[in-house]
Jmol script that loads the backbone (N, CA, C; Angstrom):
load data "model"
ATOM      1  N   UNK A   1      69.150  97.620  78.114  1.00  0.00           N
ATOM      2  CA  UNK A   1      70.448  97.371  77.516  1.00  0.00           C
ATOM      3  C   UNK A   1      71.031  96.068  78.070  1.00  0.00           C
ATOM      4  N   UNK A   2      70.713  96.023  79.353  1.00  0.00           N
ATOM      5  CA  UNK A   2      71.377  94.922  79.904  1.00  0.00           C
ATOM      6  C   UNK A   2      70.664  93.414  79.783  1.00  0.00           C
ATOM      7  N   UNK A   3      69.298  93.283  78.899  1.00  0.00           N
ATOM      8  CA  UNK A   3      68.802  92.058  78.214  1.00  0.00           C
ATOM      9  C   UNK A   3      69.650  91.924  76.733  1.00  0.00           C
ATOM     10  N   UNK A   4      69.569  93.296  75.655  1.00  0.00           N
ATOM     11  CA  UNK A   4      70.280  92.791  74.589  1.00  0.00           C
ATOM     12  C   UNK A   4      71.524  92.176  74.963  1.00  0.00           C
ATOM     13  N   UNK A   5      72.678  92.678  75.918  1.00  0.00           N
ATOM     14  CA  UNK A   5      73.953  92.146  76.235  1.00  0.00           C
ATOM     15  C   UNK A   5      73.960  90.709  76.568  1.00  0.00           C
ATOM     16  N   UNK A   6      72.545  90.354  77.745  1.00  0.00           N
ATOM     17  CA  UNK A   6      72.577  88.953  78.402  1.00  0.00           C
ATOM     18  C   UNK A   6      72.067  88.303  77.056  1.00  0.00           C
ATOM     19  N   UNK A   7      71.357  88.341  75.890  1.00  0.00           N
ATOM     20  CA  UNK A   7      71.143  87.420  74.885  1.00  0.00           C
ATOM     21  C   UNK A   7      72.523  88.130  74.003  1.00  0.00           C
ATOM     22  N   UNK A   8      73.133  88.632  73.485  1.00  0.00           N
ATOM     23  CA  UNK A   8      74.050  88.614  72.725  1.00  0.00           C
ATOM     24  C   UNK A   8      73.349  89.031  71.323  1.00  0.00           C
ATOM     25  N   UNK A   9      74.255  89.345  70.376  1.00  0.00           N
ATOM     26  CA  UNK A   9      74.236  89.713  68.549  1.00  0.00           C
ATOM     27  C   UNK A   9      73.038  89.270  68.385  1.00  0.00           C
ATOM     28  N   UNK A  10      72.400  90.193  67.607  1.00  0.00           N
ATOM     29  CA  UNK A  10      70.788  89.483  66.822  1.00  0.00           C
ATOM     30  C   UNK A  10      70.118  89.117  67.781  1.00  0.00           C
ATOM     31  N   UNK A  11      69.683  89.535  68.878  1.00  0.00           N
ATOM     32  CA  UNK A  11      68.588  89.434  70.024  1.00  0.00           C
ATOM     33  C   UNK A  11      67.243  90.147  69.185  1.00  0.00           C
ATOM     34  N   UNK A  12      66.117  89.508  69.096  1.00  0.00           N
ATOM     35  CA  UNK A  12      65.000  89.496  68.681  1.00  0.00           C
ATOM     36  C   UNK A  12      64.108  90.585  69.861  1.00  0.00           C
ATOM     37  N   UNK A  13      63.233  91.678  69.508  1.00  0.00           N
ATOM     38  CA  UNK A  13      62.174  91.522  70.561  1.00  0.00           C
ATOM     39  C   UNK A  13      61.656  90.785  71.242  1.00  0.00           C
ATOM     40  N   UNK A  14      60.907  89.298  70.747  1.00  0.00           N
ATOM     41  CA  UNK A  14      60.633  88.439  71.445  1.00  0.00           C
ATOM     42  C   UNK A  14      61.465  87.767  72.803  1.00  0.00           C
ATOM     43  N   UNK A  15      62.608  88.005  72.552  1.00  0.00           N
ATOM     44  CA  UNK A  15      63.537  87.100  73.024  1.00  0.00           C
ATOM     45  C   UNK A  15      63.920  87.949  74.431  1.00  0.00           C
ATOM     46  N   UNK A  16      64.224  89.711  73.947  1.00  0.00           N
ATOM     47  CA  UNK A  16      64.606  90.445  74.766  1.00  0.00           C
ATOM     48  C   UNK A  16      63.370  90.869  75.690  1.00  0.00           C
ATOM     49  N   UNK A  17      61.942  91.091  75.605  1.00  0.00           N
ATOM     50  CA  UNK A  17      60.716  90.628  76.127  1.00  0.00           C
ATOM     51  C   UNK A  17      60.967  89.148  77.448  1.00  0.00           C
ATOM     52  N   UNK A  18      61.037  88.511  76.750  1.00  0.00           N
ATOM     53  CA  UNK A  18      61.041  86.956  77.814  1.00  0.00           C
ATOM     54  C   UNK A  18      61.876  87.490  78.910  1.00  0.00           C
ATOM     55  N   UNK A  19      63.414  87.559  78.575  1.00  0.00           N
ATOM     56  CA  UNK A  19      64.125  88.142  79.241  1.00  0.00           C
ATOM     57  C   UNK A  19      63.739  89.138  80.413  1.00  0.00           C
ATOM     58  N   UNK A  20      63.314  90.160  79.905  1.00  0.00           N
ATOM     59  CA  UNK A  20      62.719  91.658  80.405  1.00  0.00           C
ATOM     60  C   UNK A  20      61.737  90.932  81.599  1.00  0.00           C
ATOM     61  N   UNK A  21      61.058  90.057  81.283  1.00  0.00           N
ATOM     62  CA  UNK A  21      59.516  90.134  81.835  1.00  0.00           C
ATOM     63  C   UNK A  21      59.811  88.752  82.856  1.00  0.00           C
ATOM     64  N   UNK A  22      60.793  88.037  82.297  1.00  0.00           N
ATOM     65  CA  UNK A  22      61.207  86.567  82.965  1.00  0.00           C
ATOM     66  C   UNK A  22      62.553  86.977  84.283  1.00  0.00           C
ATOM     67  N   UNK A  23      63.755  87.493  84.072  1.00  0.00           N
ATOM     68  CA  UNK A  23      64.813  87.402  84.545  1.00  0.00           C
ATOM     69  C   UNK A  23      64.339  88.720  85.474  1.00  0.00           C
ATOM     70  N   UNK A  24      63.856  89.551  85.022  1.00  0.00           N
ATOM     71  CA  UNK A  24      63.967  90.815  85.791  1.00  0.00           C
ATOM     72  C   UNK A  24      62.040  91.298  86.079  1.00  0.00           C
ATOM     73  N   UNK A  25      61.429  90.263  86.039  1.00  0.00           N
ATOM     74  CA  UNK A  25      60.401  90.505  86.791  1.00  0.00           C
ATOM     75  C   UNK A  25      59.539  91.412  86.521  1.00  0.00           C
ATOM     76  N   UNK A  26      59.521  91.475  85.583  1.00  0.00           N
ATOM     77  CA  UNK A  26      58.322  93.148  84.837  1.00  0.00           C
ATOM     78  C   UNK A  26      57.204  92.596  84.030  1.00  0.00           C
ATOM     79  N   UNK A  27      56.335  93.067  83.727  1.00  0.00           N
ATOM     80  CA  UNK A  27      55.228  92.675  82.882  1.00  0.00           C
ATOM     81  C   UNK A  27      54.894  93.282  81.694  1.00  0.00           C
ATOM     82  N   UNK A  28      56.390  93.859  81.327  1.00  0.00           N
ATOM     83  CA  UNK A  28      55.971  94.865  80.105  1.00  0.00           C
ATOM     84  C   UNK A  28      55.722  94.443  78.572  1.00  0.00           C
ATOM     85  N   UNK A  29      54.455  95.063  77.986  1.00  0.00           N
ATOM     86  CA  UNK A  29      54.242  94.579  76.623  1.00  0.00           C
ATOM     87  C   UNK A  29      55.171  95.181  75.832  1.00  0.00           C
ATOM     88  N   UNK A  30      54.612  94.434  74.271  1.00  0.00           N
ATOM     89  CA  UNK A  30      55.674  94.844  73.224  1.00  0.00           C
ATOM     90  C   UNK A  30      56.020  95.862  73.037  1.00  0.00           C
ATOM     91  N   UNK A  31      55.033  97.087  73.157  1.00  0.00           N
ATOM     92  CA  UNK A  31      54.972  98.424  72.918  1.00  0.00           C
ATOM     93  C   UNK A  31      55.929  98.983  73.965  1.00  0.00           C
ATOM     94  N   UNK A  32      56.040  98.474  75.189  1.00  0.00           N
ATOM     95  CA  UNK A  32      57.047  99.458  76.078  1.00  0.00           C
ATOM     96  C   UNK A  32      58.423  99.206  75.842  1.00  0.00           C
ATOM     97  N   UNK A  33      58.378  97.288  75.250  1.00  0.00           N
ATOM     98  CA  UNK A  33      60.065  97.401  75.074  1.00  0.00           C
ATOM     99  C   UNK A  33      60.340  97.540  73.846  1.00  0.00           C
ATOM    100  N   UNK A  34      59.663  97.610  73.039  1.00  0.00           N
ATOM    101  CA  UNK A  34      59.832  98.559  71.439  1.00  0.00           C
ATOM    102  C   UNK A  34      60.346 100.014  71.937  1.00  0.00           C
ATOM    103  N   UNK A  35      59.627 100.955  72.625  1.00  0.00           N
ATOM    104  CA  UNK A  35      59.705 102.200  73.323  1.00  0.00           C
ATOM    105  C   UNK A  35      61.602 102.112  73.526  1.00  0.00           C
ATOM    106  N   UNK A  36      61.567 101.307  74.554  1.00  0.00           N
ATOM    107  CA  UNK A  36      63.029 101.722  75.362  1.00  0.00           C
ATOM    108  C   UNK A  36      64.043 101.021  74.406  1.00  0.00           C
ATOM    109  N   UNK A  37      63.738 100.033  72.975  1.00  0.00           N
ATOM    110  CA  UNK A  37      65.222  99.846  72.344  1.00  0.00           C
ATOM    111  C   UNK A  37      65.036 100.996  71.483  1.00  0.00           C
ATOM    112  N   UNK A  38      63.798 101.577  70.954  1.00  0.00           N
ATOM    113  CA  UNK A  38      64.145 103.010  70.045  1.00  0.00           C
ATOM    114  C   UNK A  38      64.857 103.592  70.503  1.00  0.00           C
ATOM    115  N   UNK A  39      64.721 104.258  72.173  1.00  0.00           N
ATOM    116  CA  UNK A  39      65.620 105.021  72.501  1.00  0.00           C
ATOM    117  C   UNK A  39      67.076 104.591  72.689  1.00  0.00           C
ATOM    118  N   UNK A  40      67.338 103.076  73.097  1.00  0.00           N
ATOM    119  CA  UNK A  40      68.868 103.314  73.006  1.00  0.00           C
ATOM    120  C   UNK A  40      69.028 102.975  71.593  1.00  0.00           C
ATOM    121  N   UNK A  41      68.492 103.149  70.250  1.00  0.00           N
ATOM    122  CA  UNK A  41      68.638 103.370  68.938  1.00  0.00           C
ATOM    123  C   UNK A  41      69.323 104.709  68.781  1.00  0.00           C
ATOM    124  N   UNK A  42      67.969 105.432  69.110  1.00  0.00           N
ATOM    125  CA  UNK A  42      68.480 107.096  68.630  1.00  0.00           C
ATOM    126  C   UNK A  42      69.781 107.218  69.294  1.00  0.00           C
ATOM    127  N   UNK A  43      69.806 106.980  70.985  1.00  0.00           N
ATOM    128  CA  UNK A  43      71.205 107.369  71.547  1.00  0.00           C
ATOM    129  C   UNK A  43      72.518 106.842  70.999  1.00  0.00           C
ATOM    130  N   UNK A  44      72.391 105.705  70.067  1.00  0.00           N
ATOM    131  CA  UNK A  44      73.439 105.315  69.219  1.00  0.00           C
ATOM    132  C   UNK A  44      74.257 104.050  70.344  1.00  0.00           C
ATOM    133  N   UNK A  45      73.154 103.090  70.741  1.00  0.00           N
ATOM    134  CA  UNK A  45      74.048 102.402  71.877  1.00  0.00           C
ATOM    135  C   UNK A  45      74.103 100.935  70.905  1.00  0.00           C
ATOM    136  N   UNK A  46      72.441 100.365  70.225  1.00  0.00           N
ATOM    137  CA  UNK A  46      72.225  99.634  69.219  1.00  0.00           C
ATOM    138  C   UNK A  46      71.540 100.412  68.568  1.00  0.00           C
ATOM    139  N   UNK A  47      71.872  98.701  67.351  1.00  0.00           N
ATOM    140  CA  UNK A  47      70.879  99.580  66.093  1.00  0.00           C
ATOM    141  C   UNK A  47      70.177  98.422  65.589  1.00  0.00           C
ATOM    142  N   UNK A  48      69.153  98.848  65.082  1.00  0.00           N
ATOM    143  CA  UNK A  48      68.600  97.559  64.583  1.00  0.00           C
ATOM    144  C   UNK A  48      68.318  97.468  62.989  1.00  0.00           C
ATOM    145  N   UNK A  49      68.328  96.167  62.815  1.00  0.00           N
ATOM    146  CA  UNK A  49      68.322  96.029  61.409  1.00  0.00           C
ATOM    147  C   UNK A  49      67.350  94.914  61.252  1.00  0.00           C
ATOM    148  N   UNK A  50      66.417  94.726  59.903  1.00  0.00           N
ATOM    149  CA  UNK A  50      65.836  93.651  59.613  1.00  0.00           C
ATOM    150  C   UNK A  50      66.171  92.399  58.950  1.00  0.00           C
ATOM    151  N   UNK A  51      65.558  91.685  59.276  1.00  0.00           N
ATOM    152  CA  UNK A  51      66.177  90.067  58.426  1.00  0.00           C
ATOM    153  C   UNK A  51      64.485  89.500  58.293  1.00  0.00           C
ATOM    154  N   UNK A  52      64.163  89.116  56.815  1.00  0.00           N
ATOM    155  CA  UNK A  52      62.678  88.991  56.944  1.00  0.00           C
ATOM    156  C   UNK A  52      61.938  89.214  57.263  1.00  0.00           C
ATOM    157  N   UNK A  53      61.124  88.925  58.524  1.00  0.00           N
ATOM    158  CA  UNK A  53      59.846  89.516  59.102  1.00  0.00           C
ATOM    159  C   UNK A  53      60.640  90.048  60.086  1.00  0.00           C
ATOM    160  N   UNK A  54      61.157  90.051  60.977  1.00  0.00           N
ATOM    161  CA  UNK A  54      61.954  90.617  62.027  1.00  0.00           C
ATOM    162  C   UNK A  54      62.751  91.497  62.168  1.00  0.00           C
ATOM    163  N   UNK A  55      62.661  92.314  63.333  1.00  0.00           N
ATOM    164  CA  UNK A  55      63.843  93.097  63.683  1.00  0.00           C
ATOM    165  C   UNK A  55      64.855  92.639  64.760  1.00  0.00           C
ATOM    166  N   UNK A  56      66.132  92.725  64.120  1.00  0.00           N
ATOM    167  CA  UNK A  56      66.746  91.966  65.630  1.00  0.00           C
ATOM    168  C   UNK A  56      68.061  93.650  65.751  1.00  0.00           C
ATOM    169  N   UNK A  57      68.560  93.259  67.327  1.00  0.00           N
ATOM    170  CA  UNK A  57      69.558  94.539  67.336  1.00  0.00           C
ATOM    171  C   UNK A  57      70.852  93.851  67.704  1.00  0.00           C
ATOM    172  N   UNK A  58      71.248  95.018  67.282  1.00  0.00           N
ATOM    173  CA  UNK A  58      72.928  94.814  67.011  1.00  0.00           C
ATOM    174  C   UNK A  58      73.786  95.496  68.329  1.00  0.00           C
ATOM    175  N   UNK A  59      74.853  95.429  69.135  1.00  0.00           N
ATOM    176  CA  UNK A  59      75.092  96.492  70.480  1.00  0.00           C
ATOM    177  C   UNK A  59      76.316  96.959  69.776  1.00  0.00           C
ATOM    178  N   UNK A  60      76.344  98.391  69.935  1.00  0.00           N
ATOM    179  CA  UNK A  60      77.453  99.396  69.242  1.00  0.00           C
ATOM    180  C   UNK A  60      77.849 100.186  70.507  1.00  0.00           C
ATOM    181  N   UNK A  61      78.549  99.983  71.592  1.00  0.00           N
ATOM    182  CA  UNK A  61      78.882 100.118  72.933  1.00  0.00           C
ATOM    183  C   UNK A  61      79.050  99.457  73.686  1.00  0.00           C
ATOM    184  N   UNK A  62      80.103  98.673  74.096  1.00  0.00           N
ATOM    185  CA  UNK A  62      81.011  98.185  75.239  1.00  0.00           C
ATOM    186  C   UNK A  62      79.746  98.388  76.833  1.00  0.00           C
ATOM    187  N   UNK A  63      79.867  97.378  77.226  1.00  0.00           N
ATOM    188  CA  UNK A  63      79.248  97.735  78.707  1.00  0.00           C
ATOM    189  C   UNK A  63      80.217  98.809  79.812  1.00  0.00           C
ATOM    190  N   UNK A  64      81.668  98.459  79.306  1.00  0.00           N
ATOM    191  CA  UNK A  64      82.023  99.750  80.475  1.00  0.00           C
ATOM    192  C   UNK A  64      82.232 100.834  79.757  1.00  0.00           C
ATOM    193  N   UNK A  65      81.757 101.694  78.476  1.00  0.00           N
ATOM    194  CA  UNK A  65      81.504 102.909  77.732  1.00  0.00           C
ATOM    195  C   UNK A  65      79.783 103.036  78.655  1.00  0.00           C
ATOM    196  N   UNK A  66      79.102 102.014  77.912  1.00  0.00           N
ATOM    197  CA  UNK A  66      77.547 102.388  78.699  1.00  0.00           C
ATOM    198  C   UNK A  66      77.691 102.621  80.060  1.00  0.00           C
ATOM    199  N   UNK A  67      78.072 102.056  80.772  1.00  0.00           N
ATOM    200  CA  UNK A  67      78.000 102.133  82.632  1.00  0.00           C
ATOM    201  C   UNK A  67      78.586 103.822  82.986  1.00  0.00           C
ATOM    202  N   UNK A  68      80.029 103.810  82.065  1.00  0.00           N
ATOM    203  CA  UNK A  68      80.420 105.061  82.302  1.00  0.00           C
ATOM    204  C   UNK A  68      79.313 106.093  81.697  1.00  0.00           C
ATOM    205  N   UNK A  69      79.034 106.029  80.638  1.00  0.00           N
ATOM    206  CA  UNK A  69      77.282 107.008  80.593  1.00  0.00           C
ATOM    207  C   UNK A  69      76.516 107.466  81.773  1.00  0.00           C
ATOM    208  N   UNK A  70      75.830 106.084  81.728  1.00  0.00           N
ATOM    209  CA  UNK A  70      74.882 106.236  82.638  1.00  0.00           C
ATOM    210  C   UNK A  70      75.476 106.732  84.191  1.00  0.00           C
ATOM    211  N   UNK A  71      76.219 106.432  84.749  1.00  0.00           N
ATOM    212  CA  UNK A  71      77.428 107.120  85.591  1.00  0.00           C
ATOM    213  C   UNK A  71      77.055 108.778  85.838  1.00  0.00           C
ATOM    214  N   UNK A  72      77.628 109.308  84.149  1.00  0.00           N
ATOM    215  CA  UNK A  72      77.503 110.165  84.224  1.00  0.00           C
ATOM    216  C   UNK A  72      76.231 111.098  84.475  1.00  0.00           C
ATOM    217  N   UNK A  73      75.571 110.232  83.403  1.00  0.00           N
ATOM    218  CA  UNK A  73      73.808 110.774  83.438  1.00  0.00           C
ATOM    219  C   UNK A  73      73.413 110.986  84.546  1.00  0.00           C
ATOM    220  N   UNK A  74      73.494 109.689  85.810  1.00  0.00           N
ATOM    221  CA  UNK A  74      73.413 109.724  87.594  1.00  0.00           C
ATOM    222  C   UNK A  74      73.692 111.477  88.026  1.00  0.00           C
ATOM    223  N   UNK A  75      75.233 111.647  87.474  1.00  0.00           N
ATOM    224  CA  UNK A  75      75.807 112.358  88.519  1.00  0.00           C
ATOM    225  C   UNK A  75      74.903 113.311  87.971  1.00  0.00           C
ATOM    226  N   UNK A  76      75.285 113.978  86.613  1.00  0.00           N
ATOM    227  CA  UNK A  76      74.218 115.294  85.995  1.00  0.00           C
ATOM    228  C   UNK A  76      72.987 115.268  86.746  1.00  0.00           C
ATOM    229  N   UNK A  77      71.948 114.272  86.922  1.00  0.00           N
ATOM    230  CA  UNK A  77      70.834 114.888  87.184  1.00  0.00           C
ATOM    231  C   UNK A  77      70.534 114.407  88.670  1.00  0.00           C
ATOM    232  N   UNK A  78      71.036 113.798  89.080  1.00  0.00           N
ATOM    233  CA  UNK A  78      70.866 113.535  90.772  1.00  0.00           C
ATOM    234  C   UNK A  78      71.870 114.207  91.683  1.00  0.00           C
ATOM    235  N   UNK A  79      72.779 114.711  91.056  1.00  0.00           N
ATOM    236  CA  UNK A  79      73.817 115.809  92.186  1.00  0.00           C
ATOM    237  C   UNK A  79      74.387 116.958  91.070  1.00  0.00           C
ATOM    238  N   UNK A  80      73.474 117.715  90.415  1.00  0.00           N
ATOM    239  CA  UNK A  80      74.059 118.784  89.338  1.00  0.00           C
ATOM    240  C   UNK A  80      75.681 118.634  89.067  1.00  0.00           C
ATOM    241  N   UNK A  81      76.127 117.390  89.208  1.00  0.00           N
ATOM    242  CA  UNK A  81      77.596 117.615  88.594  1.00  0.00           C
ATOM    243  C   UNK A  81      78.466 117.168  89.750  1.00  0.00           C
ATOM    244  N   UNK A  82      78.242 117.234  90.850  1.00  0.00           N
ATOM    245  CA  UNK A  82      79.212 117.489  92.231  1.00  0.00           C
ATOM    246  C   UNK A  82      79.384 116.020  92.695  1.00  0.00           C
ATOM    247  N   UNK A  83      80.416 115.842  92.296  1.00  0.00           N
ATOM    248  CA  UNK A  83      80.856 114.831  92.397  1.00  0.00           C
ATOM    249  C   UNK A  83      81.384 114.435  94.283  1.00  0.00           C
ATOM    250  N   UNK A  84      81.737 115.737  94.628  1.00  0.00           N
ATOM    251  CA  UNK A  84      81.226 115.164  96.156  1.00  0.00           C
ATOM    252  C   UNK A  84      80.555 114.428  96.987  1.00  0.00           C
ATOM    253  N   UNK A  85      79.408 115.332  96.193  1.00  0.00           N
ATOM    254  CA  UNK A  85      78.019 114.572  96.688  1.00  0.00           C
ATOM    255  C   UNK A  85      77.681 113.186  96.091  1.00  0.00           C
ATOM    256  N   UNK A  86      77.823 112.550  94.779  1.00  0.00           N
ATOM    257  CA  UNK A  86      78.134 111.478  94.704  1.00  0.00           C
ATOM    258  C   UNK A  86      78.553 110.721  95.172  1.00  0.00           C
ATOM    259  N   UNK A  87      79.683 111.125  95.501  1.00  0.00           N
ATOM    260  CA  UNK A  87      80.599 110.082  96.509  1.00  0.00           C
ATOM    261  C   UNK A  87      80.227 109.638  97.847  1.00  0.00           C
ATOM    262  N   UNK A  88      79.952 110.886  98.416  1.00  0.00           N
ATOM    263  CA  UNK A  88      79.538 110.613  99.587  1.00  0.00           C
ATOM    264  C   UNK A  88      77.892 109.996 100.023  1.00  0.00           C
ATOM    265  N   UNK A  89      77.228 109.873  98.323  1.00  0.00           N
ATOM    266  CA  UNK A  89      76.467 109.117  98.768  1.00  0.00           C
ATOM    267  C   UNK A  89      76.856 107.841  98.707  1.00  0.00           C
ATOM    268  N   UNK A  90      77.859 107.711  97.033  1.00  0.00           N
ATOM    269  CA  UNK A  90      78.362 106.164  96.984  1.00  0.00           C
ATOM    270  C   UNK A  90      79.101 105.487  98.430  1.00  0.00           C
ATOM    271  N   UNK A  91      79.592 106.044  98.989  1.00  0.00           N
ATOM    272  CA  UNK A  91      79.934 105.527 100.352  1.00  0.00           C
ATOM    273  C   UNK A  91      79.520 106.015 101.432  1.00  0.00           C
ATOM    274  N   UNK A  92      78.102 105.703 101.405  1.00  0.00           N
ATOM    275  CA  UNK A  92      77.128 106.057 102.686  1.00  0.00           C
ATOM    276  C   UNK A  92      77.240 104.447 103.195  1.00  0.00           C
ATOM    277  N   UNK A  93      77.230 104.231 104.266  1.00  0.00           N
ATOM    278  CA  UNK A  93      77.852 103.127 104.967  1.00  0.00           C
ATOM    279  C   UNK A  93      76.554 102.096 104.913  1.00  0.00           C
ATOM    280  N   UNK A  94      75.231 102.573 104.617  1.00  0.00           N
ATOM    281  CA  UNK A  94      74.406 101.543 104.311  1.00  0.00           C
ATOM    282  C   UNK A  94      74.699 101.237 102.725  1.00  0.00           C
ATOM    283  N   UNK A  95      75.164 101.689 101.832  1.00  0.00           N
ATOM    284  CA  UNK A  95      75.128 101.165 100.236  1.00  0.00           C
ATOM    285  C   UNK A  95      75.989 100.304 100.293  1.00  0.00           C
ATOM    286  N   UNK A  96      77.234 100.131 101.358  1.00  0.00           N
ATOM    287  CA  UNK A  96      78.662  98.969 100.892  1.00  0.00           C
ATOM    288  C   UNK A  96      78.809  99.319 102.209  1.00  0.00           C
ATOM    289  N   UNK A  97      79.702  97.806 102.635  1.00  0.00           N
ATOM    290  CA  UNK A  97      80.091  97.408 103.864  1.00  0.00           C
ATOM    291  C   UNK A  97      81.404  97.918 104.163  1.00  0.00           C
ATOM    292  N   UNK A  98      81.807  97.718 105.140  1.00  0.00           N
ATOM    293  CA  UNK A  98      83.116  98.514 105.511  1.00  0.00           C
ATOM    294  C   UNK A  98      84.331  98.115 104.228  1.00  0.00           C
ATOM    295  N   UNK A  99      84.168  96.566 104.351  1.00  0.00           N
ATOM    296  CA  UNK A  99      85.533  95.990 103.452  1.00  0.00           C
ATOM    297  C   UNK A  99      85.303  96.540 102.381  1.00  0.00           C
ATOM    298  N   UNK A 100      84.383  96.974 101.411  1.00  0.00           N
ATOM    299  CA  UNK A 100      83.760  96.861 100.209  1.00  0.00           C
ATOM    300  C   UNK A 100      84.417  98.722 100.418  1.00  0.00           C
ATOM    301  N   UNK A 101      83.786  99.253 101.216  1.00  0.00           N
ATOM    302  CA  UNK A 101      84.074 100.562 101.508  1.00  0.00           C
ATOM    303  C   UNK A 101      85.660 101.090 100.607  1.00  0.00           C
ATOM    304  N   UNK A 102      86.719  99.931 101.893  1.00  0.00           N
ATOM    305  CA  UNK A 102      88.104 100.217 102.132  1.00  0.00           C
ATOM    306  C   UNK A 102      88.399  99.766 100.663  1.00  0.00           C
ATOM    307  N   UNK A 103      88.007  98.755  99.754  1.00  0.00           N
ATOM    308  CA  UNK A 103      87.859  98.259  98.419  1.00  0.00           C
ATOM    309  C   UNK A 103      88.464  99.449  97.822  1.00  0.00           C
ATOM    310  N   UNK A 104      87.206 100.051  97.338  1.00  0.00           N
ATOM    311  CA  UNK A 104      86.878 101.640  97.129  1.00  0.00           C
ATOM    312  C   UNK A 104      87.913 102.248  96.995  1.00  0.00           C
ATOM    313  N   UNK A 105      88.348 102.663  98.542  1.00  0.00           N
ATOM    314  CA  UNK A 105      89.375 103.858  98.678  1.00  0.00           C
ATOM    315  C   UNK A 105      90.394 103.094  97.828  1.00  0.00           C
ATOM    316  N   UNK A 106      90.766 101.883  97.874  1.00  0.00           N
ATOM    317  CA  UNK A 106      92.164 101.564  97.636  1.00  0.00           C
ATOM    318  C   UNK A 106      92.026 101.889  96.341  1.00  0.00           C
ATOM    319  N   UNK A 107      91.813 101.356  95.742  1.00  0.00           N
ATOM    320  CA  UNK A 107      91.223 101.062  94.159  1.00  0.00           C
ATOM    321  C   UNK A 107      91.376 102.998  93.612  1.00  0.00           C
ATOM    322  N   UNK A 108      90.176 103.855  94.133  1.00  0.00           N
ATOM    323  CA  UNK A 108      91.192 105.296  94.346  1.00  0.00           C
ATOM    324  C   UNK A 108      92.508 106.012  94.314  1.00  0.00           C
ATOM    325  N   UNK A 109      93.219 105.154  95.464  1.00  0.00           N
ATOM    326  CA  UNK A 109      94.326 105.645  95.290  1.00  0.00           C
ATOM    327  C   UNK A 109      94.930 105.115  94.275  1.00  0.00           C
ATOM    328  N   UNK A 110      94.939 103.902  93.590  1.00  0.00           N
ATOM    329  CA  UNK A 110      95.867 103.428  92.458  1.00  0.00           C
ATOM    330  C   UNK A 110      95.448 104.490  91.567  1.00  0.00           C
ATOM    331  N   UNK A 111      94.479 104.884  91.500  1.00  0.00           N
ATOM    332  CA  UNK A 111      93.910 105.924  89.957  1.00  0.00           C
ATOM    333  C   UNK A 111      94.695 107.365  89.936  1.00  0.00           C
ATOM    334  N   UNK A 112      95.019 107.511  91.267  1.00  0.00           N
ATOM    335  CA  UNK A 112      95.549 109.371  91.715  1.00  0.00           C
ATOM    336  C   UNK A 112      96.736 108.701  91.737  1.00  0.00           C
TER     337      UNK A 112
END
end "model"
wireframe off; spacefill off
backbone 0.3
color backbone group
């Protein structure tokens, strides 16, 4: 998701490939990143449409709707829901530094 966003509207396979395999260091063929835009197809994140020989995709989700997803998806299957335990891994003192920590809390309290 986060190659269609860095190329923008009408990102090509080809294009999101380079990306994939260039910026973020992977070696994956066409077939795997065909694979992972079907699925954020079905999930309704893009969609793709054709223009001549090509398919290019379209993004139908905001990056902070997706982040909050995947967020959630995290918590569901890596702490059944318990958001405790989330937390207290999100501020395990090796993931963020103290300031980054105190960040955190503050940012917290404005929300409560």
């Amino acid at each position: 998701m986060k190659c269609v966003w860095d190329l923008g509207e009408g990102a090509r396979l080809a294009n999101i490939m380079k990306v994939v395999n260039d910026k973020y260091n992977k070696n994956w063929k066409p077939q795997t990143v065909s694979t992972f835009l079907g699925k954020l197809v079905r999930k309704g994140f893009i969609e793709q449409y054709r223009n001549g020989r090509y398919f290019y995709y379209h993004i139908l989700v905001s990056k902070h709707d997706y982040r909050c997803y995947m967020l959630h998806e995290d918590l569901e299957f890596w702490n059944d829901g318990a958001i405790d335990e989330f937390v207290n891994e999100l501020m395990d003192e090796k993931t963020f530094s103290g300031e980054q920590r105190k960040e955190i809390i503050e940012k917290i309290k404005n929300i409560v």
